[in-house]
C-alpha positions in Angstrom: -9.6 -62.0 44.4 -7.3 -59.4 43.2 -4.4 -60.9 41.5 -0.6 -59.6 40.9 2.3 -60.6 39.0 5.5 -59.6 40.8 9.0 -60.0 40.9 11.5 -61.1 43.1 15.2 -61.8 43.1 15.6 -65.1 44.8 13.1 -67.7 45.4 15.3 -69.0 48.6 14.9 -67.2 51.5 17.0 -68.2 54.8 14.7 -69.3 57.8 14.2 -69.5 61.6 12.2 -72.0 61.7 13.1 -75.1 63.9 13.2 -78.0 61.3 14.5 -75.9 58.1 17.4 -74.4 56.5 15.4 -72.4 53.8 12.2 -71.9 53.0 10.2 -70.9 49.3 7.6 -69.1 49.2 6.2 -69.5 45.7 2.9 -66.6 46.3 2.6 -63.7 48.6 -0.7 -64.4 50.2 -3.2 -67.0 49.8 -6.9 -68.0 48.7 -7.9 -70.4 51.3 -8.6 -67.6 53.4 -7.9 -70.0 56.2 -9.4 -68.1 59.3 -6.4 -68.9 62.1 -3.7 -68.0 59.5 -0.8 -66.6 61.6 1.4 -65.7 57.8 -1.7 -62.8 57.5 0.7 -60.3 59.6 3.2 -60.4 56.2 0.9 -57.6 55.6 2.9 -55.5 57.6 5.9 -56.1 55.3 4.1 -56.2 51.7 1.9 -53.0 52.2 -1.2 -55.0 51.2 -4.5 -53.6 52.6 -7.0 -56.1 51.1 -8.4 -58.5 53.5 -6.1 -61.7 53.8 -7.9 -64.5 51.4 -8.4 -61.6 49.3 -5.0 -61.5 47.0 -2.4 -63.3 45.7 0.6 -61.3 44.4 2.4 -64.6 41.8 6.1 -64.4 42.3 8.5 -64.4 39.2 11.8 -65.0 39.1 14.3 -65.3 36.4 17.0 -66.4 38.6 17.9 -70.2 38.9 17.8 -71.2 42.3 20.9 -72.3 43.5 21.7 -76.1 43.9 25.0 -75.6 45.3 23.9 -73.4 48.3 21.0 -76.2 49.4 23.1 -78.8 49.0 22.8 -81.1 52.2 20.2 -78.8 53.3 16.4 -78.7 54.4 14.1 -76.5 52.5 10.6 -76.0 53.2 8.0 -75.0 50.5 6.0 -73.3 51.9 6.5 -70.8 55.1 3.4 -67.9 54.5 1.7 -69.3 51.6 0.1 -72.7 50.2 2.6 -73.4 47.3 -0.6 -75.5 45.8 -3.3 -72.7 45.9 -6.1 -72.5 43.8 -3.9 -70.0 41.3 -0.9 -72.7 41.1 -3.2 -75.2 38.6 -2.8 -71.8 36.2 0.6 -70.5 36.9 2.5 -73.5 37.7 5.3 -71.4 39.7 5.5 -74.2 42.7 5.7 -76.9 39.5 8.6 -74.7 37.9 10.4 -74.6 41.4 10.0 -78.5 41.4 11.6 -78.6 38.4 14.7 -77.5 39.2 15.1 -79.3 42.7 15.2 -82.5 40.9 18.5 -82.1 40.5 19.2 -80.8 43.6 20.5 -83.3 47.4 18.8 -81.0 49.5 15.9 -82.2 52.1 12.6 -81.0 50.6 9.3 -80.7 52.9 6.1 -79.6 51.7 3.5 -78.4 53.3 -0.3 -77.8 51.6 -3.6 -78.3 52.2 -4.3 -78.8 48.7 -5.1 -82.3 46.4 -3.5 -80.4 43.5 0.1 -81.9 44.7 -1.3 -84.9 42.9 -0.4 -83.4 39.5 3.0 -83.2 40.2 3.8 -86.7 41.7 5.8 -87.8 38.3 8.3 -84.9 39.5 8.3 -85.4 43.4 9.1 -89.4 43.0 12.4 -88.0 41.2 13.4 -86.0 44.1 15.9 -87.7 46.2 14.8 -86.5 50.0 10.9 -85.7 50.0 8.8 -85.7 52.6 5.1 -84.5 51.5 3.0 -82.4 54.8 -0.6 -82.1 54.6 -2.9 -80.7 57.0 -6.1 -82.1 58.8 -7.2 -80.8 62.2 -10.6 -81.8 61.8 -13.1 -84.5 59.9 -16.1 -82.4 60.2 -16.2 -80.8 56.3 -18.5 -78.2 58.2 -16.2 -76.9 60.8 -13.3 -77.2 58.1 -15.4 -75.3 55.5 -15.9 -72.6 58.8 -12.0 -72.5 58.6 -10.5 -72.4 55.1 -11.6 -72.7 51.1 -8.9 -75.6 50.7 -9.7 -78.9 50.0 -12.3 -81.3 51.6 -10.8 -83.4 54.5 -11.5 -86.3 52.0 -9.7 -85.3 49.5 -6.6 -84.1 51.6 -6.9 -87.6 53.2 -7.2 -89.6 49.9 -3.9 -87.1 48.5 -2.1 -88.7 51.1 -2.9 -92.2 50.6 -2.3 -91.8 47.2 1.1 -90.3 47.8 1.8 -93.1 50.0 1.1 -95.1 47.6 3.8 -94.0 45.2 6.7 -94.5 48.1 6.8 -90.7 49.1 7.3 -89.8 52.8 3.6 -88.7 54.0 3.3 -86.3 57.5 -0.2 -85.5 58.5 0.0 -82.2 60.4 -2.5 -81.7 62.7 -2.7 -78.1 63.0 -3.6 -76.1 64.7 -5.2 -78.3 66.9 -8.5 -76.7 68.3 -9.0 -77.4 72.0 -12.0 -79.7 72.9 -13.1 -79.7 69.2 -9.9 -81.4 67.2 -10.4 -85.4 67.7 -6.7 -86.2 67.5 -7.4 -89.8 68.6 -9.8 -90.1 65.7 -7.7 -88.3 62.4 -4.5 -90.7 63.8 -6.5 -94.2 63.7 -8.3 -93.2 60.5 -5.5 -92.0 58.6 -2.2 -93.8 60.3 -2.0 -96.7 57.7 -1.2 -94.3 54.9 0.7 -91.8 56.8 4.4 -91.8 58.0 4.4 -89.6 60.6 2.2 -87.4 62.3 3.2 -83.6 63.5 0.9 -82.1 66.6 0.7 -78.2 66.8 -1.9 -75.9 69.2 -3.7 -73.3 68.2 -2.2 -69.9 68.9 -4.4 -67.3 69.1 -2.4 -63.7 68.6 -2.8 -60.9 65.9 -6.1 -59.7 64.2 -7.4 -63.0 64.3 -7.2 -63.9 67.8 -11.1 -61.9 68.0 -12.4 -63.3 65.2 -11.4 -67.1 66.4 -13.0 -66.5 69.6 -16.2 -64.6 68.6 -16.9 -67.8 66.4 -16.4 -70.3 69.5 -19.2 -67.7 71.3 -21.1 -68.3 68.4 -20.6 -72.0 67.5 -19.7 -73.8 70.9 -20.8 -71.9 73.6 -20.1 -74.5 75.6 -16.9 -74.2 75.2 -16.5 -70.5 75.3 -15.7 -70.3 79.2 -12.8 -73.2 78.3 -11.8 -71.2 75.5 -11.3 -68.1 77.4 -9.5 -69.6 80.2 -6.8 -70.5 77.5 -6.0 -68.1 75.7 -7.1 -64.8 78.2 -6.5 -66.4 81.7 -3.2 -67.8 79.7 -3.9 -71.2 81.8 -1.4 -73.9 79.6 -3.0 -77.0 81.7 -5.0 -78.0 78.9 -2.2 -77.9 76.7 0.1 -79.5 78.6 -2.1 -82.2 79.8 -3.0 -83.2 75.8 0.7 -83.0 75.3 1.1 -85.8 77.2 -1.6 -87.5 76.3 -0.8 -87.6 72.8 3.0 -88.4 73.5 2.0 -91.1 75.7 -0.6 -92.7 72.4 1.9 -92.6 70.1 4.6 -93.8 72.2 2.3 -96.6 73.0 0.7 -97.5 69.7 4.6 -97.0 67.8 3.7 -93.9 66.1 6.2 -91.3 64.8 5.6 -88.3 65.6 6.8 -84.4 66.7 5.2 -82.6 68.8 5.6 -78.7 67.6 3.2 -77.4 71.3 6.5 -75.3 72.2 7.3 -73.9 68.5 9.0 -70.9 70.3 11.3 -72.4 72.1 12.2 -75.2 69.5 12.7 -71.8 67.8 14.9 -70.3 70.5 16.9 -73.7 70.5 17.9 -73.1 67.2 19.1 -69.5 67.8 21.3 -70.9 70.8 18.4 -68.7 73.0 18.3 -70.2 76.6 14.8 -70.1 78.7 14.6 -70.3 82.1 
């Protein structure tokens, strides 16, 4: 792993992204190494030439963040990294940043894959607007130890519980859900008694990785190689948008919150004031 220490002016960063007003991003890169990662095209801004998985650049900053500009705001920690890596028990930077949002009214989300957000539950329950995002698309360790060096799915699902448990706002996100291999049904009935709300997003294949996810369904699933390729080369969207219904319909049904994020681009667009036809 190689391992920098940089600097940067401003921890907040304004975003496009559908649900937030600004976004943190403690670390440039990230050591899960998760396989479908679609922040590995940052390389093309940050010069790094490593493999993605393979650095970490830790981001100082002597500036306070300012309370005053989030006020009444959403921020989302963390965009293109995991704000709980492996490197965050040592440096503490996403701890630091926790810190100072104590103090602060804004509407906090955080998104990891990581049971080292336990350590900082003393700080989180003294943040007024929390809502705590962790990430399962499977319960097969194998095919999640296939994917990413994070956590187990046990102890992502036993973080949550135990952050339920201490009154913070829990979202399982289900992404990116892997078509014909992600049980949805399955991860909402085993973890929906402990978790608030869940959050449904496809896999996108696209980039440098698109290849590599596909070789590994040849190799893996062969069954479902022919599906596979129908999706995402053929560019056939039944299959998604027959599960979108399906899972609308369940939750719906069985009174479970939930957002569906299938059309990320054109919530994205929405928020731009972008019209599609």
């Amino acid at each position: 792993m190689i391992i920098n220490e940089i600097k940067t002016n401003d921890y907040l960063t304004k975003s496009n992204l559908p649900a937030s007003d600004y976004v943190i991003n403690p670390y440039v890169g990230c050591s899960h190494g998760c396989k479908y990662c679609y922040a590995s095209f940052m390389k093309r801004f940050t010069g790094h030439q490593e493999t993605w998985g393979d650095f970490i650049d830790i981001k100082r900053c002597d500036k306070k963040i300012n309370l005053k500009k989030i006020s009444g705001k959403s921020v989302f920690l963390s965009s293109v990294t995991d704000c709980y890596n492996e490197y965050e028990e040592k440096y503490a930077i996403t701890r630091s940043i926790l810190e100072q949002l104590v103090k602060s009214d804004c509407k906090l989300s955080i998104s990891t894959k990581s049971k080292l957000i336990l350590r900082d539950i003393d700080l989180l329950k003294k943040i007024k607007d929390v809502t705590v995002c962790m990430s399962v698309n499977t319960l097969d360790e194998s095919f999640k130890d296939d994917m990413d060096k994070a956590s187990s799915i046990k102890d992502r699902l036993d973080a949550l519980k135990k952050l339920h448990e201490n009154g913070i706002y829990t979202v399982l996100f289900m992404s990116p859900i892997f078509p014909y291999i992600t049980n949805w049904k399955e991860i909402i009935e085993i973890s929906r008694d402990f978790v608030d709300e869940f959050w449904f997003e496809n896999l996108n294949l696209r980039g440098s990785y698109k290849y590599s996810i596909l070789n590994y369904i040849k190799e893996k699933y062969s069954d479902l190689f022919c599906k596979y390729i129908d999706i995402y080369e053929n560019k056939n969207g039944d299959y998604w948008n027959d599960l979108s219904k399906k899972i609308e319909e369940y939750c719906v049904n069985n009174n479970i919150k939930y957002t569906n994020f299938f059309y990320h681009k054109e919530l994205v667009d929405k928020k731009k004031g972008i019209k599609n036809d």
